[in-house]
C-alpha positions in Angstrom: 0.0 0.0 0.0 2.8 2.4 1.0 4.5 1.9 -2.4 1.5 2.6 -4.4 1.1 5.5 -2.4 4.4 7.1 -3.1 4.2 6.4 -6.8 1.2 8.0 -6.8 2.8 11.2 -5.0 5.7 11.1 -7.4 3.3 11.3 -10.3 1.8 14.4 -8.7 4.9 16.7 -8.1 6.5 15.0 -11.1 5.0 17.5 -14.1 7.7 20.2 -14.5 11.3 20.1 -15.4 12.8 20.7 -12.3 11.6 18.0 -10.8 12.4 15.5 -13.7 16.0 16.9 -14.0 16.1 15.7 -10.1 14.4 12.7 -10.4 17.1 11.8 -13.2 20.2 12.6 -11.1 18.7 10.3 -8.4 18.1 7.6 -10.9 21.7 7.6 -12.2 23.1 7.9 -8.2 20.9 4.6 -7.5 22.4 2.9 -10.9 25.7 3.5 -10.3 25.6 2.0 -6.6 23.9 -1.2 -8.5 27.1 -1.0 -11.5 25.1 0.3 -14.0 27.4 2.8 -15.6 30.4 2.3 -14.0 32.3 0.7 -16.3 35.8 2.4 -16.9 37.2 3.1 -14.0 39.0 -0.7 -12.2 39.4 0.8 -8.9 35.5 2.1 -8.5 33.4 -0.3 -10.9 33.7 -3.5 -9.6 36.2 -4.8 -11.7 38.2 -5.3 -8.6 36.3 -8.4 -7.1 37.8 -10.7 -9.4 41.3 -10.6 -8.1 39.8 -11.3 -4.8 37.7 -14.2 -6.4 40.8 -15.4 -7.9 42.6 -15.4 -5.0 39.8 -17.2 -2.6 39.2 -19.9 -5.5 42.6 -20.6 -7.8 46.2 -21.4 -7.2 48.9 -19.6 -8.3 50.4 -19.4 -10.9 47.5 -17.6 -12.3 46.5 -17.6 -16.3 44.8 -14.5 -17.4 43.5 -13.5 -20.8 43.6 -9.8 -21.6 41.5 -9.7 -25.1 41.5 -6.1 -26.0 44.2 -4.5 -24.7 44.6 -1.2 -26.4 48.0 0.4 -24.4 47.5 -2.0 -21.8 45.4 -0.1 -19.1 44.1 -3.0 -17.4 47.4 -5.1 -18.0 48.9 -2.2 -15.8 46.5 -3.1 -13.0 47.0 -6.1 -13.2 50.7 -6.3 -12.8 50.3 -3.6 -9.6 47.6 -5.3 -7.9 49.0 -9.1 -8.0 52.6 -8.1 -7.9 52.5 -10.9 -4.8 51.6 -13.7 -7.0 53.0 -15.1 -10.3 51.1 -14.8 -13.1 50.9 -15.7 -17.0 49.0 -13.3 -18.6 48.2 -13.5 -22.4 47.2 -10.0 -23.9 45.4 -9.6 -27.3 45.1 -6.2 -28.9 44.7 -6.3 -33.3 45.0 -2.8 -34.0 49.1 -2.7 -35.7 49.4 0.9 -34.4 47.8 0.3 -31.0 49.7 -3.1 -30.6 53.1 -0.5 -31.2 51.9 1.3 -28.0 51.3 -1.4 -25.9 54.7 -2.9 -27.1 56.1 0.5 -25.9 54.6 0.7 -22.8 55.7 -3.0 -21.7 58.8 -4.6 -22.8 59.1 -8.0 -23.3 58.4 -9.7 -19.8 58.5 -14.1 -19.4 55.5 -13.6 -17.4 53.1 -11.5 -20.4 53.0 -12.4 -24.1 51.3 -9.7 -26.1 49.7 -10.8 -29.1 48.6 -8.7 -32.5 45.3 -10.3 -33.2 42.1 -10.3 -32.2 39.7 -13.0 -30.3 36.0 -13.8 -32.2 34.0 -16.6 -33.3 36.3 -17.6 -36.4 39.3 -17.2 -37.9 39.3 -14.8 -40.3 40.1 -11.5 -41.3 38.1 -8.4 -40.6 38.1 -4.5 -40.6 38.5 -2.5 -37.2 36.7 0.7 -37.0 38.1 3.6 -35.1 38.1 7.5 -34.6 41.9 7.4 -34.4 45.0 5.8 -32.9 44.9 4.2 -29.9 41.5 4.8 -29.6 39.6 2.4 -26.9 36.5 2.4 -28.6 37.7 0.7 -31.7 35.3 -2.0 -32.8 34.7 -4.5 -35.6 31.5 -2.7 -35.9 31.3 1.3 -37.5 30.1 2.8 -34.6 27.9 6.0 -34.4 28.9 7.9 -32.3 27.6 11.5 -34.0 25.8 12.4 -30.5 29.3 12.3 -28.6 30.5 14.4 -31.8 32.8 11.4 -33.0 33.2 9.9 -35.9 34.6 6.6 -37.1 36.2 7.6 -40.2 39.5 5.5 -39.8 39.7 1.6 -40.4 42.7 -0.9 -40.7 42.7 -5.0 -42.0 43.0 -7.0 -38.8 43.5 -10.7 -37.9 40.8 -12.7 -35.8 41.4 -16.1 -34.5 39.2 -17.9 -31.8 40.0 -18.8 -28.0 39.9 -22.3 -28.1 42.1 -22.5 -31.6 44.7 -20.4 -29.5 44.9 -22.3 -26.4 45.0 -25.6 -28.9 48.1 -24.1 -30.8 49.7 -23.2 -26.9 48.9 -25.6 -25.4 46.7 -24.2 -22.5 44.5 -26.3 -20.9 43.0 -23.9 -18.5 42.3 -19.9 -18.0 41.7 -18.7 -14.4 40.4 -15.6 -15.5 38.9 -13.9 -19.1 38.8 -10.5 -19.0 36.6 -9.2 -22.5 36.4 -5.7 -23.5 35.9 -5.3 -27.3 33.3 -3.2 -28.2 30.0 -5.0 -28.6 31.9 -7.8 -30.0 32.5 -9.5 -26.4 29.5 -12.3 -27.0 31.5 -13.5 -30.7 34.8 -14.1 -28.4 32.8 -16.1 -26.1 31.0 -18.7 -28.7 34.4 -18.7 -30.3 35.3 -19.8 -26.6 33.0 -22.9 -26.4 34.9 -25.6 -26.0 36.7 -24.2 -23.1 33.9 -23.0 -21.7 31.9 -26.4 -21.7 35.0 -28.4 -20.4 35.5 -26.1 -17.5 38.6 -24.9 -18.8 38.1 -21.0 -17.7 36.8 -20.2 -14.3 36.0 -16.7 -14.4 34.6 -14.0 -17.2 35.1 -10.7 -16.6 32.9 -8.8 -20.0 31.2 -5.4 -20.4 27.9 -4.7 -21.6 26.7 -0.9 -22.6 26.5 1.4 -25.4 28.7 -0.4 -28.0 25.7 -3.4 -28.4 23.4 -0.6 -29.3 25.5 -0.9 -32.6 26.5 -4.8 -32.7 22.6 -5.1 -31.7 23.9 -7.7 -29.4 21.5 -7.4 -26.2 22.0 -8.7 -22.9 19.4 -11.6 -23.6 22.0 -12.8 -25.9 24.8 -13.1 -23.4 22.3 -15.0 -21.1 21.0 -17.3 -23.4 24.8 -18.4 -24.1 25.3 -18.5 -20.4 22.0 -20.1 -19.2 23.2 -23.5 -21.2 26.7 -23.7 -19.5 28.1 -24.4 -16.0 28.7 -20.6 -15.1 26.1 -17.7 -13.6 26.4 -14.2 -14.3 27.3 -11.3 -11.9 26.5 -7.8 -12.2 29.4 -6.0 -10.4 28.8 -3.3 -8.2 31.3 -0.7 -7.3 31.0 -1.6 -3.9 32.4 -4.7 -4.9 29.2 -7.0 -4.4 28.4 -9.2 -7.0 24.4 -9.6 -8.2 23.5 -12.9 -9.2 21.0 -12.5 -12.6 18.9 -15.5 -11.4 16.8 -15.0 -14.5 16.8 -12.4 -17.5 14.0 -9.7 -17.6 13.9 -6.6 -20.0 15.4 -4.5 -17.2 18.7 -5.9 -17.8 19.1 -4.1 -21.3 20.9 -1.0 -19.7 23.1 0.6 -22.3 25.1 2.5 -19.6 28.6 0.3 -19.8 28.4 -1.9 -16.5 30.6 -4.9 -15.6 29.3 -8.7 -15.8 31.1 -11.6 -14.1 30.4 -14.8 -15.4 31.7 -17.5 -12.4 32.4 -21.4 -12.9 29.7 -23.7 -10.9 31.6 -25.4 -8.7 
């Protein structure tokens, strides 16, 4: 009774600007404390819990997958956070002039391989799209991005190969931790992850989920129609560093404001 008599009261003193341009800075305060829209930032969206997850549930030495890796933002967390434990960490970035930057930024290390190409559902080559270098929002897909007054007018011939043909060429047999971030392409890595995924060979799925699958018009039903027939459940991450189980999809879920998902083995 009490609820349906404060939605009434909203409606009431809800019919003027002023109160709709407050009512929409409390509805993005409330979003962010649930991780929607937080996305970007590793020390304040979330992102954070997996190391801690890693650390409760895997033994050292730890196998992490880095699949778009631009300059290596999140490889440099990374490297400062489990500086205490040994790690082999596999990074994948396909832009050539991007990959020269990360190269740059972190010399050759026995503990990090940087590769060149990029992570999808095939092998093949494909076009990345991109404002200009270096940019993080490159994607396989021509964004529009006119309403943030950007346009991606600049393209280069990439690489693609799939997870499970790289680990099979490395010899890997198990990842402790995925970390996606590709621009609305993160659900083509996964089913070009498959056969890891199904044999329990990765225990942890760190992807992100916003404004770029307005463009790849992949939706968040997608990602949990993939997950719903494997052994792992999906997380919302918070920035408080709890982690929402999705116990089942509803329309809700389509928020375009980037958030973090974690995608955790059944065990």
């Amino acid at each position: 009774m009490f609820v349906g008599i404060y939605k009434d009261l909203l409606v009431k003193i809800s019919g003027n600007a002023f109160v709709q341009r407050l009512m929409a800075r409390q509805v993005h305060a409330l979003n962010h404390a649930m991780g929607i829209g937080t996305s970007g930032d590793f020390s304040n969206d979330g992102e954070f819990v997996v190391f801690d997850l890693l650390r409760r549930n895997c033994q050292p030495p730890y196998r992490i997958f880095d699949v778009g890796a631009n300059k290596g933002q999140f490889l440099t967390y990374v490297l400062g956070i489990m500086k205490q434990s040994s790690c082999d960490i596999h990074c994948f970035e396909p832009s050539h002039n991007t990959f020269g930057l990360l190269q740059s930024n972190f010399p050759v290390s026995a503990n990090v391989t940087l590769n060149n190409i990029g992570l999808g559902m095939e092998s093949c080559d494909a076009v990345l799209h991109y404002s200009e270098g270096g940019d993080e929002g490159a994607s396989l897909t021509k964004r529009d991005l006119s309403h943030h007054g950007m346009i991606a007018d600049h393209s280069e011939n990439i690489r693609l190969t799939t997870l499970d043909e790289y680990c099979h060429s490395h010899d890997i047999e198990h990842i402790h931790l995925l970390k996606l971030d590709i621009e609305g392409h993160e659900l083509d890595a996964l089913t070009g992850a498959r056969s890891m995924i199904d044999k329990g060979g990765i225990d942890i799925i760190l992807f992100e989920f916003g404004g770029c699958n307005i463009d790849s018009r992949r939706f968040f039903r997608d990602y949990w129609n993939f997950f719903k027939d494997t052994a792992m459940s999906i997380y919302r991450a918070t920035p408080s560093g709890y982690l929402l189980k999705i116990e089942k999809y509803c329309e809700a879920h389509e928020q375009f404001s980037y958030s973090n998902f974690i995608a955790i083995r059944n065990t």
